[in-house]
PDB file of N, CA, C and O in Angstrom:
ATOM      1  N   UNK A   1     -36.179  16.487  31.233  1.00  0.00           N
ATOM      2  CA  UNK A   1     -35.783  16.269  32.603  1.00  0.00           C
ATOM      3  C   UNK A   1     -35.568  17.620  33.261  1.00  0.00           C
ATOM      4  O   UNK A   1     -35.074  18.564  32.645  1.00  0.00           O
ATOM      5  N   UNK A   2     -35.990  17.694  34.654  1.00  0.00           N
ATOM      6  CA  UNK A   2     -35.804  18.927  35.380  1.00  0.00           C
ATOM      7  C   UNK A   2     -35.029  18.502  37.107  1.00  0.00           C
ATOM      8  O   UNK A   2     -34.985  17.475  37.784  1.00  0.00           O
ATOM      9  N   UNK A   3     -34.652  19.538  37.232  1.00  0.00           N
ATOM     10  CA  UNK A   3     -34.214  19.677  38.526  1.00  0.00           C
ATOM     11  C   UNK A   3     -35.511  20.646  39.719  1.00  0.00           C
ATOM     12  O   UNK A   3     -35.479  21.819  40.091  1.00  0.00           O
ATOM     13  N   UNK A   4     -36.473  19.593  40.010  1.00  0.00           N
ATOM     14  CA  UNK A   4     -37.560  20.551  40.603  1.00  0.00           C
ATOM     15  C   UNK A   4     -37.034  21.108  42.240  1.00  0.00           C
ATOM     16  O   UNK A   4     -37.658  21.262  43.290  1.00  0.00           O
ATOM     17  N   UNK A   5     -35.965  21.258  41.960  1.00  0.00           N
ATOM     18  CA  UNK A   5     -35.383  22.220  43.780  1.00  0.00           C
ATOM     19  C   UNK A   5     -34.808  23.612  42.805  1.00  0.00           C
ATOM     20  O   UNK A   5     -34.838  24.710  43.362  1.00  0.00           O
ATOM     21  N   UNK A   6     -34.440  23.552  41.774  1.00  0.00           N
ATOM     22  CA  UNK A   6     -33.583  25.197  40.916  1.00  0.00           C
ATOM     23  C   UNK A   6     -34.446  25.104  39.477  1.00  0.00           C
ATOM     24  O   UNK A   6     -33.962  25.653  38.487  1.00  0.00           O
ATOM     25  N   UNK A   7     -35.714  24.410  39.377  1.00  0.00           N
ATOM     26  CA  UNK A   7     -36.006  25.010  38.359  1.00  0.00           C
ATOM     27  C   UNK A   7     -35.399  24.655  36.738  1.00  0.00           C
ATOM     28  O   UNK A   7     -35.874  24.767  35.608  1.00  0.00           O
ATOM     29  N   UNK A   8     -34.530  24.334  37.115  1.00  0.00           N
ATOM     30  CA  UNK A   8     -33.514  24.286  35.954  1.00  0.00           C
ATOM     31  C   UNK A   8     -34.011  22.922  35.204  1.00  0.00           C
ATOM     32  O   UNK A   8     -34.558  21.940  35.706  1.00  0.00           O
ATOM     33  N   UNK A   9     -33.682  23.145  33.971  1.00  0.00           N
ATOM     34  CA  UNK A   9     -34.465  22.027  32.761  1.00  0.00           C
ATOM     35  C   UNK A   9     -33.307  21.383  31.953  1.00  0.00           C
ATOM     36  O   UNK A   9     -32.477  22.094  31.387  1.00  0.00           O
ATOM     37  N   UNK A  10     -33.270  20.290  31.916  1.00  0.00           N
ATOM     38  CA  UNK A  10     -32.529  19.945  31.001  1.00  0.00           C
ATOM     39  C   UNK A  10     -32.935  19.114  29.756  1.00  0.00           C
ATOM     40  O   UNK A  10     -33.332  17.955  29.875  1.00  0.00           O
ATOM     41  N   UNK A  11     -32.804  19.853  28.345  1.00  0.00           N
ATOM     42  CA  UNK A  11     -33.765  19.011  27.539  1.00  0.00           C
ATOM     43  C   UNK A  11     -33.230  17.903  26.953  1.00  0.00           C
ATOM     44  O   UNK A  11     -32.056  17.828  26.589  1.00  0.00           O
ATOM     45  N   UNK A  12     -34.318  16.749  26.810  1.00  0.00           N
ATOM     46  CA  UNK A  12     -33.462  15.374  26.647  1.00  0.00           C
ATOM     47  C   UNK A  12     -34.031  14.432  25.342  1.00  0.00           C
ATOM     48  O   UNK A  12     -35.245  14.556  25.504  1.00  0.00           O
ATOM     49  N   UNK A  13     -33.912  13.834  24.519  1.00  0.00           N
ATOM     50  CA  UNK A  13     -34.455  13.400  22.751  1.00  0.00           C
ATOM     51  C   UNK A  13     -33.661  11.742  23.184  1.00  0.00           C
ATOM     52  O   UNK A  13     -32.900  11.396  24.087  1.00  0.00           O
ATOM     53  N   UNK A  14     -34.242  11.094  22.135  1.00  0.00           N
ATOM     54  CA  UNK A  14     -34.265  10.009  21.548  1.00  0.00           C
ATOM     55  C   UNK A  14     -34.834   9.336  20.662  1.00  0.00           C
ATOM     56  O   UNK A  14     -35.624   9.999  19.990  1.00  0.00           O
ATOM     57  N   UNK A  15     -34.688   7.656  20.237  1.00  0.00           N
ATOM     58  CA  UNK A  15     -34.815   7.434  19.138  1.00  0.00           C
ATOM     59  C   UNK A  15     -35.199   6.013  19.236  1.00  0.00           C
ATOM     60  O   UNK A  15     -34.293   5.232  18.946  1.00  0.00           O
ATOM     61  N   UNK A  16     -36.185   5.560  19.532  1.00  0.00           N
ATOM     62  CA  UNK A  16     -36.189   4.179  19.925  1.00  0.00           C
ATOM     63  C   UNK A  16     -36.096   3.047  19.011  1.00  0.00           C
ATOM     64  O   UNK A  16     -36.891   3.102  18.073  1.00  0.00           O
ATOM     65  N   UNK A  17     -35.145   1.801  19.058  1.00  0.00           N
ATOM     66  CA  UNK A  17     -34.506   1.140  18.357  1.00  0.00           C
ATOM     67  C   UNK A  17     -35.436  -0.293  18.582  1.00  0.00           C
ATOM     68  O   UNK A  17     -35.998  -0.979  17.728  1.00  0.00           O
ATOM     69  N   UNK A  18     -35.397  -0.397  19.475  1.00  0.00           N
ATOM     70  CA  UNK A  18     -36.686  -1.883  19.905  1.00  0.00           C
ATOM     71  C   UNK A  18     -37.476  -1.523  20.616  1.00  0.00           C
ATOM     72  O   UNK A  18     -37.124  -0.696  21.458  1.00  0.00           O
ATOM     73  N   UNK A  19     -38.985  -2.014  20.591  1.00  0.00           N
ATOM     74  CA  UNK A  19     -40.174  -1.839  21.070  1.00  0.00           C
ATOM     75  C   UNK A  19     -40.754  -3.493  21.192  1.00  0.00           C
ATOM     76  O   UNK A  19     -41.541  -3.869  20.323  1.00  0.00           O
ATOM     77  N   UNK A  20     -40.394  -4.332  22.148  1.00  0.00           N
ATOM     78  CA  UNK A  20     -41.231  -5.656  22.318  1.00  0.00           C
ATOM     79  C   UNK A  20     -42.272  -5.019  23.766  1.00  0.00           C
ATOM     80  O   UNK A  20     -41.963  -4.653  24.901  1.00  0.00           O
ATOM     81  N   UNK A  21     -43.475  -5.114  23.095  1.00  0.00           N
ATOM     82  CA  UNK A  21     -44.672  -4.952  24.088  1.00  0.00           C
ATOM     83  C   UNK A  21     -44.850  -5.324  25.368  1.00  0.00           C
ATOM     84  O   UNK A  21     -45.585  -6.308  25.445  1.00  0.00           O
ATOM     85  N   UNK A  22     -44.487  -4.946  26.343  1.00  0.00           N
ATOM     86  CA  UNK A  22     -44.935  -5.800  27.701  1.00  0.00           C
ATOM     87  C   UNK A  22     -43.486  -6.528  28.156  1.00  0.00           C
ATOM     88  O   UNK A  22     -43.267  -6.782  29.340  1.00  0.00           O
ATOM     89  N   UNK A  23     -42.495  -6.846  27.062  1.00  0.00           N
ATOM     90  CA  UNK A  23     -40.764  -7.433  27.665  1.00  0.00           C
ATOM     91  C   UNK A  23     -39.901  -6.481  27.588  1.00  0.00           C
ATOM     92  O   UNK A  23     -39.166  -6.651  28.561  1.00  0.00           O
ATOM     93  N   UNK A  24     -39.524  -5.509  26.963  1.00  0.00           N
ATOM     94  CA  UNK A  24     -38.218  -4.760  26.109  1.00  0.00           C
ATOM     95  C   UNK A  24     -38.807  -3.357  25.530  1.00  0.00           C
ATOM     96  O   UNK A  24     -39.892  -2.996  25.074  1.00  0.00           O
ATOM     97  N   UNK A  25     -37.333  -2.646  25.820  1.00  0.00           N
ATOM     98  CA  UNK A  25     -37.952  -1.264  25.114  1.00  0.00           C
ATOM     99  C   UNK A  25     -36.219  -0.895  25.004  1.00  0.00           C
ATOM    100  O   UNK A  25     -35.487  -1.276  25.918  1.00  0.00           O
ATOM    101  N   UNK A  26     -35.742  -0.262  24.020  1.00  0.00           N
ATOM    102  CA  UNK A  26     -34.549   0.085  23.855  1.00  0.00           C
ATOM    103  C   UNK A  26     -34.564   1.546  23.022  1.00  0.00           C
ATOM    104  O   UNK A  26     -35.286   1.653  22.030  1.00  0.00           O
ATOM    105  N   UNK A  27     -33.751   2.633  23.468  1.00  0.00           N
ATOM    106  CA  UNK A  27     -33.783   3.838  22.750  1.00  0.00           C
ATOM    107  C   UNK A  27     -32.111   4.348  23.337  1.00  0.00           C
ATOM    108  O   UNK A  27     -31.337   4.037  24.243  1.00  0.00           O
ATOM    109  N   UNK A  28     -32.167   5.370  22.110  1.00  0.00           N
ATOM    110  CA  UNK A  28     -31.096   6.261  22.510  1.00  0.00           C
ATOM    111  C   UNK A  28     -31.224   7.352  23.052  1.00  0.00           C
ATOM    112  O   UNK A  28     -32.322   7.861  22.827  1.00  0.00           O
ATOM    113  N   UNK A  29     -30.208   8.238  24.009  1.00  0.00           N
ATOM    114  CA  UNK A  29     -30.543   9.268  25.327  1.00  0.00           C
ATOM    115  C   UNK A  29     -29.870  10.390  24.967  1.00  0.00           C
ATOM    116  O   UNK A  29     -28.745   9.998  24.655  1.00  0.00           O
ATOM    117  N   UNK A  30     -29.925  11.481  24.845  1.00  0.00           N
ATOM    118  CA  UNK A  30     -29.312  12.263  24.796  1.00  0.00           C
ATOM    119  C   UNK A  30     -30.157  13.729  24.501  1.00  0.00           C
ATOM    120  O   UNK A  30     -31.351  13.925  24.726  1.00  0.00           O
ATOM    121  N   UNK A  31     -28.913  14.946  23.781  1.00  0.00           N
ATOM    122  CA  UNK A  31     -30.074  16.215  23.526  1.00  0.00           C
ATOM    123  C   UNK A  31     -30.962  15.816  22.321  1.00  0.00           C
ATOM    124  O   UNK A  31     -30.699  14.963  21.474  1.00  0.00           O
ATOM    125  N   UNK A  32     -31.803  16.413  22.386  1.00  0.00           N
ATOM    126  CA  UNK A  32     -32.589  16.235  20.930  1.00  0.00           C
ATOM    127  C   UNK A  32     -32.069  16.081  19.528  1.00  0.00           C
ATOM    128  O   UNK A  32     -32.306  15.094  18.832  1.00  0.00           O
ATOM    129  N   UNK A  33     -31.530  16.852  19.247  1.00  0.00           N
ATOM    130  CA  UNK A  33     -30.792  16.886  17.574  1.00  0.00           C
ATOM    131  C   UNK A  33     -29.203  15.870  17.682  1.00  0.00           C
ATOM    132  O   UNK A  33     -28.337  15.901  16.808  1.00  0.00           O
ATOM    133  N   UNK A  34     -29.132  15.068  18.889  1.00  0.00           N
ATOM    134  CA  UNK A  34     -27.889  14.353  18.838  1.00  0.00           C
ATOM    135  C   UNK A  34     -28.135  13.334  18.325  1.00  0.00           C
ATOM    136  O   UNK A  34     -29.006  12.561  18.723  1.00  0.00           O
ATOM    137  N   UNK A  35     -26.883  13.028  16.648  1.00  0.00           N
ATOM    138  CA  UNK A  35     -26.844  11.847  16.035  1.00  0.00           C
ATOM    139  C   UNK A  35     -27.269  10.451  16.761  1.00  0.00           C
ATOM    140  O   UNK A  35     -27.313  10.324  17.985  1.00  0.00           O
ATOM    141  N   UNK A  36     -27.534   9.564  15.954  1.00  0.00           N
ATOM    142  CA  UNK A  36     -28.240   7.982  16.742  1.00  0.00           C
ATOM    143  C   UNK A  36     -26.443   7.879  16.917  1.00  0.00           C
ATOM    144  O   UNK A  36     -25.786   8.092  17.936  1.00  0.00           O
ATOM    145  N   UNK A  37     -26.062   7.565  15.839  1.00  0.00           N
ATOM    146  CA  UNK A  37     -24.564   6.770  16.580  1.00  0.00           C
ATOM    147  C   UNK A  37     -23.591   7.489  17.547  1.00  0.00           C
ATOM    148  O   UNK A  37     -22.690   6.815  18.046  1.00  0.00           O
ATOM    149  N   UNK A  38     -23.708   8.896  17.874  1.00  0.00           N
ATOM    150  CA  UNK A  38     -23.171   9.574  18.963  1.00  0.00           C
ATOM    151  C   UNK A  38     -23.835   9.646  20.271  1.00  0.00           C
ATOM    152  O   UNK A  38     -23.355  10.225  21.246  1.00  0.00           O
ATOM    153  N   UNK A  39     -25.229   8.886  20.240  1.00  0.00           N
ATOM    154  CA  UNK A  39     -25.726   8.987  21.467  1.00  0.00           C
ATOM    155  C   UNK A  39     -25.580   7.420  22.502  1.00  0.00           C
ATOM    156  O   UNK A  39     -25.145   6.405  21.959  1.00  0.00           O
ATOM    157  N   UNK A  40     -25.985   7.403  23.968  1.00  0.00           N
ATOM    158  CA  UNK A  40     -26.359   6.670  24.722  1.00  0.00           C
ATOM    159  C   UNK A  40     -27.192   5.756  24.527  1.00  0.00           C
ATOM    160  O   UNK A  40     -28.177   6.486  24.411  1.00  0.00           O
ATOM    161  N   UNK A  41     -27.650   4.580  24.378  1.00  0.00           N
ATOM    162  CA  UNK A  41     -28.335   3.357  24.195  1.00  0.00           C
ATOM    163  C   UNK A  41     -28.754   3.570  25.484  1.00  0.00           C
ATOM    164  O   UNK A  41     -27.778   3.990  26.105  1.00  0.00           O
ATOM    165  N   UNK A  42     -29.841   3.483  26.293  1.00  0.00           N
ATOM    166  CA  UNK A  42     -31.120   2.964  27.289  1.00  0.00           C
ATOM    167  C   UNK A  42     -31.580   1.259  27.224  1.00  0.00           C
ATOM    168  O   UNK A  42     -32.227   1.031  26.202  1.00  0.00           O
ATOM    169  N   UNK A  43     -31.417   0.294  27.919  1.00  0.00           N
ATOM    170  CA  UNK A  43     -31.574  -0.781  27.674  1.00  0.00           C
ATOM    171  C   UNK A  43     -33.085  -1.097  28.554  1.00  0.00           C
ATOM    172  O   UNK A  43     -32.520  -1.384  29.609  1.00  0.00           O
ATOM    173  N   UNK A  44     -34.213  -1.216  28.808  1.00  0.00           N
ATOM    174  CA  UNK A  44     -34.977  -1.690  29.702  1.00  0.00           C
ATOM    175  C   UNK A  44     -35.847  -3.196  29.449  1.00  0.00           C
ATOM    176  O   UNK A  44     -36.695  -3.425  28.586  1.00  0.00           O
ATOM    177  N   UNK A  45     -35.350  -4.053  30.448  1.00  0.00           N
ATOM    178  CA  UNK A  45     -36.017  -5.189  30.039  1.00  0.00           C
ATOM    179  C   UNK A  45     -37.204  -5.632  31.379  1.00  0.00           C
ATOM    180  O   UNK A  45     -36.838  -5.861  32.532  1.00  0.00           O
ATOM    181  N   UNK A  46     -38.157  -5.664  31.069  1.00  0.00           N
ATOM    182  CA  UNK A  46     -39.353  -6.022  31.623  1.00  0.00           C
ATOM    183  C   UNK A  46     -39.369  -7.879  31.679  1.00  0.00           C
ATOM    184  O   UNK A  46     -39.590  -8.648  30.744  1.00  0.00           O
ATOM    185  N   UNK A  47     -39.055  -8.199  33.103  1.00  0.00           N
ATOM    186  CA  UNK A  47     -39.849  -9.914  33.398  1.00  0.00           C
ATOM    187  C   UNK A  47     -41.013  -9.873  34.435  1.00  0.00           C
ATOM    188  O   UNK A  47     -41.121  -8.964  35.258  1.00  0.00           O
ATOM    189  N   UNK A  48     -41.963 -11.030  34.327  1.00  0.00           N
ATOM    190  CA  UNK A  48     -43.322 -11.297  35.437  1.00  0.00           C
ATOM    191  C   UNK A  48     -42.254 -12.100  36.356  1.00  0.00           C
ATOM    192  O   UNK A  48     -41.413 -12.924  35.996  1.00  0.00           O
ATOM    193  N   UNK A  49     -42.611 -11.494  37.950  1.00  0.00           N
ATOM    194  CA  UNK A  49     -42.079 -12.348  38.708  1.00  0.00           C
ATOM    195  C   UNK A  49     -43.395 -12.321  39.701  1.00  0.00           C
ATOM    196  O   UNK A  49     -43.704 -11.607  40.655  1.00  0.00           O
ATOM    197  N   UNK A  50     -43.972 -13.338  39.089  1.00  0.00           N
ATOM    198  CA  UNK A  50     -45.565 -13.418  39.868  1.00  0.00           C
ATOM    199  C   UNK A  50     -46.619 -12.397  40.138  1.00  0.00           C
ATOM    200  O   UNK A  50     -47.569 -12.376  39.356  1.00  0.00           O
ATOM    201  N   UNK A  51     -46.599 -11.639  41.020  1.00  0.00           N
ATOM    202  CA  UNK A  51     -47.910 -10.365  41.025  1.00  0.00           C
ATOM    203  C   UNK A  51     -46.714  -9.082  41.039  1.00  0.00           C
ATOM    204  O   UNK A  51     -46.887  -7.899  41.331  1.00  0.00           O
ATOM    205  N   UNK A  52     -45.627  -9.689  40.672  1.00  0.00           N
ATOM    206  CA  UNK A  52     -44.555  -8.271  40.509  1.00  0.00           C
ATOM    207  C   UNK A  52     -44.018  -8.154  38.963  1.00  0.00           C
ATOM    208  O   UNK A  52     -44.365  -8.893  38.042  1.00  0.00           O
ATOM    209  N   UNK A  53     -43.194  -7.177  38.894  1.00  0.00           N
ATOM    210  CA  UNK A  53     -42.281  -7.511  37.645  1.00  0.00           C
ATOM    211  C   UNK A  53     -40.591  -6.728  37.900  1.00  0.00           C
ATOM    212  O   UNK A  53     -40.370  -5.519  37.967  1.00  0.00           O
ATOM    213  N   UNK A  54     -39.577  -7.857  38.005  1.00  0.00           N
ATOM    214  CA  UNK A  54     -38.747  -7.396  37.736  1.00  0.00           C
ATOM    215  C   UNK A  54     -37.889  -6.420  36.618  1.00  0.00           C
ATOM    216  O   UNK A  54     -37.654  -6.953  35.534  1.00  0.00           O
ATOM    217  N   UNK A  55     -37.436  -5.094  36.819  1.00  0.00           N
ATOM    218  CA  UNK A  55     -36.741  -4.060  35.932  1.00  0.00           C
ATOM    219  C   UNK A  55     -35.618  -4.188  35.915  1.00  0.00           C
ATOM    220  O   UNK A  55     -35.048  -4.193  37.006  1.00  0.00           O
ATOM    221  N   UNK A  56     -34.716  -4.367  34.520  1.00  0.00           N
ATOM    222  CA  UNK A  56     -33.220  -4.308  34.329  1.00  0.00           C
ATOM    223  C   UNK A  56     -33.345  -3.352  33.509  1.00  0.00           C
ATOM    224  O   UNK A  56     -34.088  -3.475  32.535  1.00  0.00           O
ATOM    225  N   UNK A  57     -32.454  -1.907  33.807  1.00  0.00           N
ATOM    226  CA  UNK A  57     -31.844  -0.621  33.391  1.00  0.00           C
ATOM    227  C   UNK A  57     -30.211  -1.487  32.835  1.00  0.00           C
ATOM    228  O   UNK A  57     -29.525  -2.305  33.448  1.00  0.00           O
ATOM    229  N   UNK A  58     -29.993  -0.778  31.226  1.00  0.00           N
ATOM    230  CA  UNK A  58     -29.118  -0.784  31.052  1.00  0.00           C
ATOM    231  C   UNK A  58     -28.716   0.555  30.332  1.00  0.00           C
ATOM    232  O   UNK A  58     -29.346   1.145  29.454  1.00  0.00           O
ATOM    233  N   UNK A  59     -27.159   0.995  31.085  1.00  0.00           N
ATOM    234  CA  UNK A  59     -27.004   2.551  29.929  1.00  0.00           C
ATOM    235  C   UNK A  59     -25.507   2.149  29.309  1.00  0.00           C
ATOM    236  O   UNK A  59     -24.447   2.015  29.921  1.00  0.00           O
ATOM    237  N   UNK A  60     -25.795   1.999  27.832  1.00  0.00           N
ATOM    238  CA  UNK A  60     -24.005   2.194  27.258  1.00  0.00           C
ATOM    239  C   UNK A  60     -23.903   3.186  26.479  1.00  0.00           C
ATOM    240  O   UNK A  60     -24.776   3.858  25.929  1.00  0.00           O
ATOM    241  N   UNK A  61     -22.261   3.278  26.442  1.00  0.00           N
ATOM    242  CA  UNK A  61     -21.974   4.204  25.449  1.00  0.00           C
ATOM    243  C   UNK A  61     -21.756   5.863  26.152  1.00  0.00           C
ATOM    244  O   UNK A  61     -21.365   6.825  25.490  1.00  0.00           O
ATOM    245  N   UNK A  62     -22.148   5.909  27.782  1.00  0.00           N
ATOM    246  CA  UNK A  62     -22.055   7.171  28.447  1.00  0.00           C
ATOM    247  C   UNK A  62     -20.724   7.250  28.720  1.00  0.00           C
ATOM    248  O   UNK A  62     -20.191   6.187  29.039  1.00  0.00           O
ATOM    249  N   UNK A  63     -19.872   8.474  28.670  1.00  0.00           N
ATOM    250  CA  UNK A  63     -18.702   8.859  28.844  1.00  0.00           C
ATOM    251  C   UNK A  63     -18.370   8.497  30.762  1.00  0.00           C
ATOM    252  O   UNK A  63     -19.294   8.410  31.571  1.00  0.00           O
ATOM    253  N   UNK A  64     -17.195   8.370  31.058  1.00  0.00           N
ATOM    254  CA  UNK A  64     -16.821   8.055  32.370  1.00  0.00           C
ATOM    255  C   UNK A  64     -16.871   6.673  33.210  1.00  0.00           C
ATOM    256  O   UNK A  64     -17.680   5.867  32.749  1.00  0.00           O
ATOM    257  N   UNK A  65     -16.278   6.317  34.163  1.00  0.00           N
ATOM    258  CA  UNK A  65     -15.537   5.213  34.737  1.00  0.00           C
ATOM    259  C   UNK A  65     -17.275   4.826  34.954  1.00  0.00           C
ATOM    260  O   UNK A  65     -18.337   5.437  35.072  1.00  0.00           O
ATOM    261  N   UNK A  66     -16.736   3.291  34.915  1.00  0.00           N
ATOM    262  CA  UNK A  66     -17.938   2.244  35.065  1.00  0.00           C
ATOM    263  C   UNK A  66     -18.354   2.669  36.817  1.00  0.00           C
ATOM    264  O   UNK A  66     -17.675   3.150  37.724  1.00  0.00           O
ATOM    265  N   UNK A  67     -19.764   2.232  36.730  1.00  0.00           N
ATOM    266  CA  UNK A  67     -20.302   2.091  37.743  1.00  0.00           C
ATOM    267  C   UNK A  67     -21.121   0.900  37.819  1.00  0.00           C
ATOM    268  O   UNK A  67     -21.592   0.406  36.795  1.00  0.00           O
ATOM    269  N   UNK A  68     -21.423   0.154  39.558  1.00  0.00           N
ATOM    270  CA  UNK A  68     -22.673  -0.372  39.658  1.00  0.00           C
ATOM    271  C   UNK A  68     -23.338   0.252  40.522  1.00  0.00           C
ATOM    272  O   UNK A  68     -22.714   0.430  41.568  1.00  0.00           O
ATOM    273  N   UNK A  69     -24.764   0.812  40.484  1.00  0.00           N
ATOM    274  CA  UNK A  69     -25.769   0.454  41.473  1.00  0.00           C
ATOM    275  C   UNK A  69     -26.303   0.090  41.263  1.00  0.00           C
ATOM    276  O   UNK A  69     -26.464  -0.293  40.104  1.00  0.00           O
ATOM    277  N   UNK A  70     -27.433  -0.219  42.665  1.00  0.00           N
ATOM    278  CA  UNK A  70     -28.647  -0.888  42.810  1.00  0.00           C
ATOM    279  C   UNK A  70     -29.487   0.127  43.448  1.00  0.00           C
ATOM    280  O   UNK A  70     -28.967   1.050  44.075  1.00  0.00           O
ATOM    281  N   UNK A  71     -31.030  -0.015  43.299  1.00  0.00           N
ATOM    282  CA  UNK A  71     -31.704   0.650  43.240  1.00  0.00           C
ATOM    283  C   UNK A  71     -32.966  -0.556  44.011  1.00  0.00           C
ATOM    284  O   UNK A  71     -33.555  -1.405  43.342  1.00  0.00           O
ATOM    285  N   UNK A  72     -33.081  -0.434  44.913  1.00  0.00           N
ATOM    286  CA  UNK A  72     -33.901  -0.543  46.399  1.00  0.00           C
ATOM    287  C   UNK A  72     -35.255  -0.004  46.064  1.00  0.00           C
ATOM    288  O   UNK A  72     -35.269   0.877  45.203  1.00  0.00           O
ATOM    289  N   UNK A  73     -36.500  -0.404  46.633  1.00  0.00           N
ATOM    290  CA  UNK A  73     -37.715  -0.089  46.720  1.00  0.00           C
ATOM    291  C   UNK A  73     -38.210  -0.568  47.998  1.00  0.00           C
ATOM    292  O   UNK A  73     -37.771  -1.632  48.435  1.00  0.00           O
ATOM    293  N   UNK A  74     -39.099   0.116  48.665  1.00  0.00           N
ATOM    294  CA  UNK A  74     -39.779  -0.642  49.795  1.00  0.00           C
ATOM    295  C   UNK A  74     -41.021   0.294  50.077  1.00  0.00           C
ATOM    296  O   UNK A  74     -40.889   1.444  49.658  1.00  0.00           O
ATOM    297  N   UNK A  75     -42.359  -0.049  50.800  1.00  0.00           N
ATOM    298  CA  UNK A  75     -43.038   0.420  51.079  1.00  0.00           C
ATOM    299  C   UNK A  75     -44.292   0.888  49.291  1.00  0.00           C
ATOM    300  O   UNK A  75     -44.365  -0.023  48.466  1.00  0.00           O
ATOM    301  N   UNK A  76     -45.093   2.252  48.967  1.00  0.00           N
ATOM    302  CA  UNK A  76     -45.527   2.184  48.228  1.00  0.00           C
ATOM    303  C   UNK A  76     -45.093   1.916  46.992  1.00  0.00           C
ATOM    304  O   UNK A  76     -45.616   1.141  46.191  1.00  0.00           O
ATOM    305  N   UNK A  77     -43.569   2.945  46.760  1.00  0.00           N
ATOM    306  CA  UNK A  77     -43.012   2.848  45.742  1.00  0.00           C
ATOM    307  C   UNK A  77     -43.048   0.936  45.051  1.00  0.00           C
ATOM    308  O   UNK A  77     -43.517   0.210  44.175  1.00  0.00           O
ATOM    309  N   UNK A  78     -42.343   0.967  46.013  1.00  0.00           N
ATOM    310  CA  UNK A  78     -42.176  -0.755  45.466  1.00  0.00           C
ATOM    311  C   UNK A  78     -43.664  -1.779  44.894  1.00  0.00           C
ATOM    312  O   UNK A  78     -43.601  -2.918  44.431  1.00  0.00           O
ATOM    313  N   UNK A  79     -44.926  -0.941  45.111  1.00  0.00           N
ATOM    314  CA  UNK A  79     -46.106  -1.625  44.687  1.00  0.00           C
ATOM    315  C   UNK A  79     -45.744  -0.854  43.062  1.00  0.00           C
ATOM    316  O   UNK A  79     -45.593  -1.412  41.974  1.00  0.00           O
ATOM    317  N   UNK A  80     -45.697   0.285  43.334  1.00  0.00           N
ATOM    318  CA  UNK A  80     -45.863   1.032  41.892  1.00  0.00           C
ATOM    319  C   UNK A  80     -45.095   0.574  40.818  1.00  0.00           C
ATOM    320  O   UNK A  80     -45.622   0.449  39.713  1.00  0.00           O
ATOM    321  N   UNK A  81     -43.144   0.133  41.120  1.00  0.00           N
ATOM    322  CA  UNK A  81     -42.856  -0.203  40.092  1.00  0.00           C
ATOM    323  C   UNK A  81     -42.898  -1.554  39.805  1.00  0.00           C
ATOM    324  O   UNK A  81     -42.588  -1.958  38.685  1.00  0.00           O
TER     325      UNK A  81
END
């Protein structure tokens, strides 16, 4: 991962735990050499919602107060994901 306005890089590893083809993909997030059980879980679940497909992001296990957002698309983006 980078910050393309400073250049600046931040390097990022994981370890993927489930792989269902085309529904599910699950891995852990973090620096490269960070233990599986000290890292972040990534949850992504893939559904068909007709000529679209709905995306659910899940992150546990990250340090600091819960959050929700939502994450909006409109125009090309929204064909792409």
């Amino acid at each position: 991962m980078g910050n393309a306005e400073t250049g600046e890089e931040y390097p990022t590893g994981g370890v993927f735990l489930d792989v269902v083809p085309f529904e599910r993909l699950v891995s852990t997030w973090g620096y490269p050499d960070d233990p599986i059980e000290n890292s972040p879980v990534v949850s992504l679940t893939l559904t068909a919602q007709g000529d679209r497909t709905e995306m659910i992001f899940h992150l546990r296990g990250l340090g600091g107060p819960p959050a929700i957002s939502t994450f909006t698309t409109a125009g090309p983006m929204r064909r792409t994901i």
